[in-house]
C-alpha positions as CSV (number, residue, x, y, z in Angstrom):
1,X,-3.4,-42.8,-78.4
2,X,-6.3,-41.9,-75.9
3,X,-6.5,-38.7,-75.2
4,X,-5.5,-38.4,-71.9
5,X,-2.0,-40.6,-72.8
6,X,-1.9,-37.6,-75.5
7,X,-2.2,-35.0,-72.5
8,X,-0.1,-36.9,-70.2
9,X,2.7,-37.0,-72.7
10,X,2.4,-33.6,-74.0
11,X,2.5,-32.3,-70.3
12,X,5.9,-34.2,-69.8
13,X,7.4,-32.7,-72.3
14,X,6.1,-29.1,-71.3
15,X,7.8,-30.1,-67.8
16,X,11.0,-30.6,-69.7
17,X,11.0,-27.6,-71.3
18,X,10.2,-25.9,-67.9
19,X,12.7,-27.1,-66.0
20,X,15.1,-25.9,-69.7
21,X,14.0,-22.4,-68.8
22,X,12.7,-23.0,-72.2
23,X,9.2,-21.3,-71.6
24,X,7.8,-20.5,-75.1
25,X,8.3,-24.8,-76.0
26,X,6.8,-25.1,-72.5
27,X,3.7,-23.0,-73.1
28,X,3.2,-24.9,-76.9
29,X,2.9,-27.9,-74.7
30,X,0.9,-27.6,-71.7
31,X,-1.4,-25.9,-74.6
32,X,-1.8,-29.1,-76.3
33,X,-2.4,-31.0,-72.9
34,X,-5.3,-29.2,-71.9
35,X,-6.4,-29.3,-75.4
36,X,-7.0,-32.9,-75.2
37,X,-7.7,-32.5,-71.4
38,X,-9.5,-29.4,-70.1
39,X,-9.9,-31.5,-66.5
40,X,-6.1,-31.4,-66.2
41,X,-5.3,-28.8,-63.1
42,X,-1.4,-29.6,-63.1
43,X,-1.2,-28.9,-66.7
44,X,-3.0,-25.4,-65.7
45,X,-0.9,-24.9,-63.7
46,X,2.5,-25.6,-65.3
47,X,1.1,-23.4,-68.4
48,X,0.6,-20.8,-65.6
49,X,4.3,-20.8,-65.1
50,X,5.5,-20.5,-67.9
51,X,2.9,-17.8,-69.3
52,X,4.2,-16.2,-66.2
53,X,8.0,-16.7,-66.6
54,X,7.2,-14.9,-69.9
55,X,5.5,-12.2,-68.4
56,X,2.0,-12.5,-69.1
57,X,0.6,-12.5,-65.8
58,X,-2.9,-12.0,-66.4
59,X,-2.7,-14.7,-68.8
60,X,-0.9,-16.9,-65.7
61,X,-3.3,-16.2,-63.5
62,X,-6.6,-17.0,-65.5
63,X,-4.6,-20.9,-65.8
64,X,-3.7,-20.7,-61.9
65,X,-7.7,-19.9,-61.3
66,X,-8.9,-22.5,-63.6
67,X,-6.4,-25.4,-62.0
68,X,-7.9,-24.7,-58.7
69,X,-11.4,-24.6,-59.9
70,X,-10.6,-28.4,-61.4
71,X,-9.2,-29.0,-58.2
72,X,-9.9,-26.9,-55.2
73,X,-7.2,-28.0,-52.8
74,X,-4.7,-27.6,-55.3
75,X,-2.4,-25.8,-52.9
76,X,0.3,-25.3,-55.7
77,X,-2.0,-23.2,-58.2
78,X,-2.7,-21.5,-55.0
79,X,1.2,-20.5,-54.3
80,X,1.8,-19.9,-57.7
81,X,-1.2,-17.5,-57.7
82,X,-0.2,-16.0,-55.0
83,X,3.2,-15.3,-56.3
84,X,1.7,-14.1,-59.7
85,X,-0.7,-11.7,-57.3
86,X,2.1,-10.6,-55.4
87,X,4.2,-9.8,-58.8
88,X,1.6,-7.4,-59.8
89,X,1.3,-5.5,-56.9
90,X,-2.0,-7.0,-55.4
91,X,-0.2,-7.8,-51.8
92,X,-3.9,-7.8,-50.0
93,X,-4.9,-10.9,-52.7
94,X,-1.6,-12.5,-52.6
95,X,-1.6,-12.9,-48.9
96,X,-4.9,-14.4,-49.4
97,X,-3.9,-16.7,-51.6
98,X,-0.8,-17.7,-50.2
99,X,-2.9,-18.0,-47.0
100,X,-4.6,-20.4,-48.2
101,X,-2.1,-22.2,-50.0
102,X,0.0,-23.3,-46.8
103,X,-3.6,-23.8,-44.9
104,X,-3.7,-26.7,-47.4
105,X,0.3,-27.5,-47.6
106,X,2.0,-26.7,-45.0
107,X,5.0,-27.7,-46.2
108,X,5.1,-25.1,-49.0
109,X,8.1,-23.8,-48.6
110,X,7.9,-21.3,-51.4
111,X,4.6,-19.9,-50.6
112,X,5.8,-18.7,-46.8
113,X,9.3,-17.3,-48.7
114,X,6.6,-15.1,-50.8
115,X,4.2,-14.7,-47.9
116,X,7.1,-12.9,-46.0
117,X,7.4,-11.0,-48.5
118,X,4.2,-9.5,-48.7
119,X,3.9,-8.7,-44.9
120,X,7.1,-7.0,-45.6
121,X,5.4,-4.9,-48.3
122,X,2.5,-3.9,-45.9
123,X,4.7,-3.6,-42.8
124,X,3.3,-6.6,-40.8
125,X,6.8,-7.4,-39.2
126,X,5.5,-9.8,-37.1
127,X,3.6,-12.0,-39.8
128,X,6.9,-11.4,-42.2
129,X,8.9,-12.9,-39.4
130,X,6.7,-16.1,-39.0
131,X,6.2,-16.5,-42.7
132,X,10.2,-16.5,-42.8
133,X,10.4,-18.8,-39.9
134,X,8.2,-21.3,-41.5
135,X,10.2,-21.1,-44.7
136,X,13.6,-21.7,-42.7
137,X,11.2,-24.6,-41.3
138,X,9.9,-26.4,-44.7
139,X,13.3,-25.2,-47.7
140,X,14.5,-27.9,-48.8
141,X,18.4,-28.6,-49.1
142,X,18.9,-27.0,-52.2
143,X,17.8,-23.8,-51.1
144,X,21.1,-23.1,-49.6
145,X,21.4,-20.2,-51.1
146,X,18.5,-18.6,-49.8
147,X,18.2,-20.2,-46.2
148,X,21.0,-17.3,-45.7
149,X,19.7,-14.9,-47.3
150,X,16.3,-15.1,-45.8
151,X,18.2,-15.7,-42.2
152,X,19.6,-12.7,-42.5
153,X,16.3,-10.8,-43.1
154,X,14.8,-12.5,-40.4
155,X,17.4,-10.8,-38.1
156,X,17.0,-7.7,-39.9
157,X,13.2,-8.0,-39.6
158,X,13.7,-8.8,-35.5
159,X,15.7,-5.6,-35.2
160,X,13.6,-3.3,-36.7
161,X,10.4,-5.2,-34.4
162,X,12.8,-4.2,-31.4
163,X,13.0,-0.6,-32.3
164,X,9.3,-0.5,-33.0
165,X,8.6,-1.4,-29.3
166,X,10.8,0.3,-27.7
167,X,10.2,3.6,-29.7
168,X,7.3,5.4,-27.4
């Protein structure tokens, strides 16, 4: 078996266990594909997940970063930077990053969800509203559950942008 078959198959299986919630099996696996292929971003990437769905976000993002530096418009390792950023309280990087990441995808539907959620943080009302917009835009069907949700902060968002201009 060549060693990228070896990576490809490996990463499959990490994928599997990713989508099991199963993140530790996930990890062992995208390990072992970027062991026999350093040049494999997605694989990065996933093993960014699931270091970060364990809770090692430094760890996630040092994988995030080197996916992108394989592949620079890997809008994805972008997102999922961004998201990792905005988890540990760096909103200013995560905006950034997210930024960037629908500059490259604009389609992203997960990256404006987060992005809204960062102008929330710094009180950009205006950009929080867009970014939700654009998600309501781009989610897919089977985020039903939170196209209401985020509707309803959207309205929440546009009330408290009335207030601010008609306050004096």
């Amino acid at each position: 078996m060549t060693e990228k078959n070896e990576a490809m198959e490996r990463f499959e299986a990490g994928n599997r266990h990713l989508s099991e919630s199963r993140y530790e099996e996930a990890m062992e696996e995208f390990v072992a594909a970027v062991k026999a292929d350093d040049e494999f971003s997605e694989a990065h990437n996933n093993l960014g997940l699931a270091l970060f769905y364990q809770g090692r976000v430094e760890e996630a993002i040092a994988e995030f970063r080197k996916a992108f530096s394989i592949e620079p418009e890997f809008a994805m390792a972008h997102a999922n930077l961004g998201l990792a950023l905005l988890n540990g309280h760096l909103t200013d990087d995560a905006i950034e990053e997210l930024g960037r990441a629908v500059g490259m995808d604009a389609g992203l539907s997960e990256a404006y969800y987060n992005l809204g959620i960062a102008y929330s943080r710094k009180g950009l009302i205006n950009e929080a509203i867009t970014a939700y917009e654009s998600f309501l835009e781009n989610a897919p069907e089977h985020y039903n559950n939170y196209i209401e949700g985020v509707q309803k902060i959207v309205a929440q968002l546009k009330l408290k942008a009335a207030d601010k201009e008609s306050t004096p």
